[in-house]
C-alpha positions as CSV (number, residue, x, y, z in Angstrom):
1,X,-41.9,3.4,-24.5
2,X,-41.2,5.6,-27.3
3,X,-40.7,3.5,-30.3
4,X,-41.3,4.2,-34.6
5,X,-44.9,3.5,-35.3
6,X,-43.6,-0.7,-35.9
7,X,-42.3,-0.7,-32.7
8,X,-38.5,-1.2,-34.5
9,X,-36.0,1.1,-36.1
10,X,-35.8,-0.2,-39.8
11,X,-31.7,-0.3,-40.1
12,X,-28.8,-2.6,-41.7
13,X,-27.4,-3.7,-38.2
14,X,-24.1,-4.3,-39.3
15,X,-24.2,-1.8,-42.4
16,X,-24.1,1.5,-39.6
17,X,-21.5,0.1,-38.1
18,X,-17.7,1.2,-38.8
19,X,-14.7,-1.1,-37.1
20,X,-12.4,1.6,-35.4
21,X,-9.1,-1.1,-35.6
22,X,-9.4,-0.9,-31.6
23,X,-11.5,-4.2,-31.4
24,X,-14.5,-1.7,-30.9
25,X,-16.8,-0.9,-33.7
26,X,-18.2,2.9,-33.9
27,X,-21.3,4.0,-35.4
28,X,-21.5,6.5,-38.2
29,X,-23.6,9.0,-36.2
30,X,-21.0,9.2,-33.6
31,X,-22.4,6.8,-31.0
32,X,-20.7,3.2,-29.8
33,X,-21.6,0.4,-30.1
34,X,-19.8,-1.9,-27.7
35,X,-19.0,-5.7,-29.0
36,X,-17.7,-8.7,-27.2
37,X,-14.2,-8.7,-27.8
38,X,-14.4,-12.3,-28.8
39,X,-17.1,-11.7,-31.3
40,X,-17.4,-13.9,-34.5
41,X,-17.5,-12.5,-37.8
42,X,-20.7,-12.2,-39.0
43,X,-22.2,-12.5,-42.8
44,X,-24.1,-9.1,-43.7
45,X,-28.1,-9.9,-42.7
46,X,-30.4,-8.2,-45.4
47,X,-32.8,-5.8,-43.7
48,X,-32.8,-6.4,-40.2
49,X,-35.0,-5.3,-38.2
50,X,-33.2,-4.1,-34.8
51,X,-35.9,-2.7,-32.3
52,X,-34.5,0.9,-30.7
53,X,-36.3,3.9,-28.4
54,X,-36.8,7.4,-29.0
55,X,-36.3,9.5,-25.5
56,X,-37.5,12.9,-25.0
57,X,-37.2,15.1,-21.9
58,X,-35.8,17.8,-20.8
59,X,-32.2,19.2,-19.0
60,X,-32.4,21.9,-16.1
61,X,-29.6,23.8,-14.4
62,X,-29.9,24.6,-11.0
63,X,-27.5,25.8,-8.0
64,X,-28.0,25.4,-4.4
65,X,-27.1,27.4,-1.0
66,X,-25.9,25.0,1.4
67,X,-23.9,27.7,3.3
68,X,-26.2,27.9,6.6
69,X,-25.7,24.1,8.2
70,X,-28.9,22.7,5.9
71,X,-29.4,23.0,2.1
72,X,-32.1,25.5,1.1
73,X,-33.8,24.3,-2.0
74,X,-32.6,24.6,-5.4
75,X,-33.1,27.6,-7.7
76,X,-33.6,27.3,-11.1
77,X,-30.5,29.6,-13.3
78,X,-31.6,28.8,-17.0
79,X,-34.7,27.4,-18.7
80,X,-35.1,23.9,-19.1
81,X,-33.1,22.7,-22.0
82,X,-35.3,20.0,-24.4
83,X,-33.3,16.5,-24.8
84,X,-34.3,14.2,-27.2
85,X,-32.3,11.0,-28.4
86,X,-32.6,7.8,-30.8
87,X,-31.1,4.4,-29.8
88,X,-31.3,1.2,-31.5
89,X,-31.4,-1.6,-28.8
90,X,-28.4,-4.2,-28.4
91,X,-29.9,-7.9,-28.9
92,X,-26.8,-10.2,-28.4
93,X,-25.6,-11.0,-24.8
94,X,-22.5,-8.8,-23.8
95,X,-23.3,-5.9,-26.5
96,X,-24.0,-2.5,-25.7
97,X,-25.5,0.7,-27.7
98,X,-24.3,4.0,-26.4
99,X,-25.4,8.0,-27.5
100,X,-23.8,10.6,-26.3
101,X,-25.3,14.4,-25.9
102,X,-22.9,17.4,-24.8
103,X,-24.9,20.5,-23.3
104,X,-22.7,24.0,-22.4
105,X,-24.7,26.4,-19.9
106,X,-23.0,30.3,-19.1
107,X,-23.4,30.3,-15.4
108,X,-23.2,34.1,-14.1
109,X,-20.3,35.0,-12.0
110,X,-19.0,31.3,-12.3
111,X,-18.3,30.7,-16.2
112,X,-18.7,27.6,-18.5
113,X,-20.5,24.3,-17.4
114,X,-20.3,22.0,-19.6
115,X,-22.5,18.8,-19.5
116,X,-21.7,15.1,-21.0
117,X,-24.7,12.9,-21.2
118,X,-24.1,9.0,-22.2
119,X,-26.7,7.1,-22.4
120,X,-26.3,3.1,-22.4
121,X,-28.8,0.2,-23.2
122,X,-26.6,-2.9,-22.4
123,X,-27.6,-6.7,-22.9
124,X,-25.6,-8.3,-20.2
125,X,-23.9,-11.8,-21.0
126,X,-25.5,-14.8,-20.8
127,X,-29.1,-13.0,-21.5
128,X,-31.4,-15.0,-23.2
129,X,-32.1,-14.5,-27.2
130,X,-33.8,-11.0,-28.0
131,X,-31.9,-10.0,-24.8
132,X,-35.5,-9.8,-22.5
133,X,-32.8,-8.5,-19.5
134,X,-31.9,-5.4,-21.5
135,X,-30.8,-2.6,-18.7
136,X,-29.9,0.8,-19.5
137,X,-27.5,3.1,-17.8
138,X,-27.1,7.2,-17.6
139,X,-24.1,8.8,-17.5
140,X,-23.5,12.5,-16.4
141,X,-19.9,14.4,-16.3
142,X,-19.9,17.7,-15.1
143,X,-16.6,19.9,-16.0
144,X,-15.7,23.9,-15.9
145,X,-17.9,25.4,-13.4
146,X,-18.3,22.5,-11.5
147,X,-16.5,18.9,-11.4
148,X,-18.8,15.8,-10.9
149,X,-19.4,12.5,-12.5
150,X,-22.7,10.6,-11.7
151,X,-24.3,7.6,-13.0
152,X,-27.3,5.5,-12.2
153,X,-28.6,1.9,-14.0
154,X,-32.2,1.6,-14.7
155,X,-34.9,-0.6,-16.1
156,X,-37.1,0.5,-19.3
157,X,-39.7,2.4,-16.8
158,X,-37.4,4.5,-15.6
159,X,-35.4,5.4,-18.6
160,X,-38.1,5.8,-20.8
161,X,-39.4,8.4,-22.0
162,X,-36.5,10.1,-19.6
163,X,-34.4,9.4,-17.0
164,X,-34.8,11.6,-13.9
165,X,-31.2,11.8,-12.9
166,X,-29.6,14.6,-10.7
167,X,-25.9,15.4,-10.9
168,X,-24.6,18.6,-8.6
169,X,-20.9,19.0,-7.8
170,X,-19.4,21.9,-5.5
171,X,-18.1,25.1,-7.6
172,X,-17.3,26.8,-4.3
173,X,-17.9,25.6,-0.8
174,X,-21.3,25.8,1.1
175,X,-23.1,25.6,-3.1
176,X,-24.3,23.3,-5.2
177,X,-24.5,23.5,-9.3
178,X,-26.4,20.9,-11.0
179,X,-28.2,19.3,-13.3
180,X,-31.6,17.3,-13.8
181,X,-32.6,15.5,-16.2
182,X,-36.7,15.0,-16.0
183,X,-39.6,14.6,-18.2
184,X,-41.9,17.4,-17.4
């Protein structure tokens, strides 16, 4: 895992945090962060310490020929794309953190792809304090080029440092465009 030196993310857990009037509460960065909706109210902490990870990995675009009965394999169109991400954990039962991460790729001959990557680490209800059943969960939506929506839930190991996640959807028939996410 790919933490800050401490192994936390110094931050004012509730001071980052912005109520959106929806019953959701919205980060100032952009990202969610998902609440109970029955959630007390909460006096202010004073430097909190909120453990978080730092991913890094990479994106790659890739189409395949599955025209001839069996899929050839897939063939790189672009250099990999670096990906690289902060997070700062959920530790109550029923909260989630979520980052989002939009990538465009010019595909020749077919136009736009455009890539929407949300990234989840979720403390599921009744977890124990410090939430030790933290599970995280990747998101991929395809749109332009290509129309797909994939997703996969993972453990620590296999979302950090990266996920390796696929996502492909069908631009014309007998191909394949895609995406992987990987490490290397």
């Amino acid at each position: 895992m790919l933490c800050s030196p401490s192994g936390v993310f110094a931050a004012d857990l509730f001071g980052d945090i912005l109520f959106d009037g929806s019953r959701r509460f919205a980060a100032r960065d952009g990202s969610k962060i998902l609440a109970p909706l029955n959630a007390p109210a909460a006096a202010k902490p004073q430097d909190v310490k909120t453990p978080g990870v730092s991913a890094s990995g990479f994106i790659s675009l890739w189409s395949q020929d599955c025209s001839a009965g069996q899929c050839g394999l897939p063939q790189p169109l672009v250099p990999a794309r670096e990906v690289a991400f902060e997070m700062v954990l959920p530790d109550m039962p029923g909260q989630a953190r979520r980052k989002e991460i939009t990538e465009d790729f010019t595909v020749a001959g077919l136009g736009e792809l455009k890539v929407k990557l949300v990234f989840y680490a979720i403390c599921p209800y009744g977890a124990a304090e410090g939430c030790p059943s933290r599970y995280f969960q990747v998101q991929a939506e395809l749109s332009g080029a290509a129309s797909a929506f994939c997703a996969a839930s993972l453990n620590a190991g296999d979302f950090l440092p990266m996920p390796v996640f696929m996502c492909a959807g069908v631009p014309t028939p007998g191909k394949r465009l895609g995406i992987t996410l990987h490490r290397i």
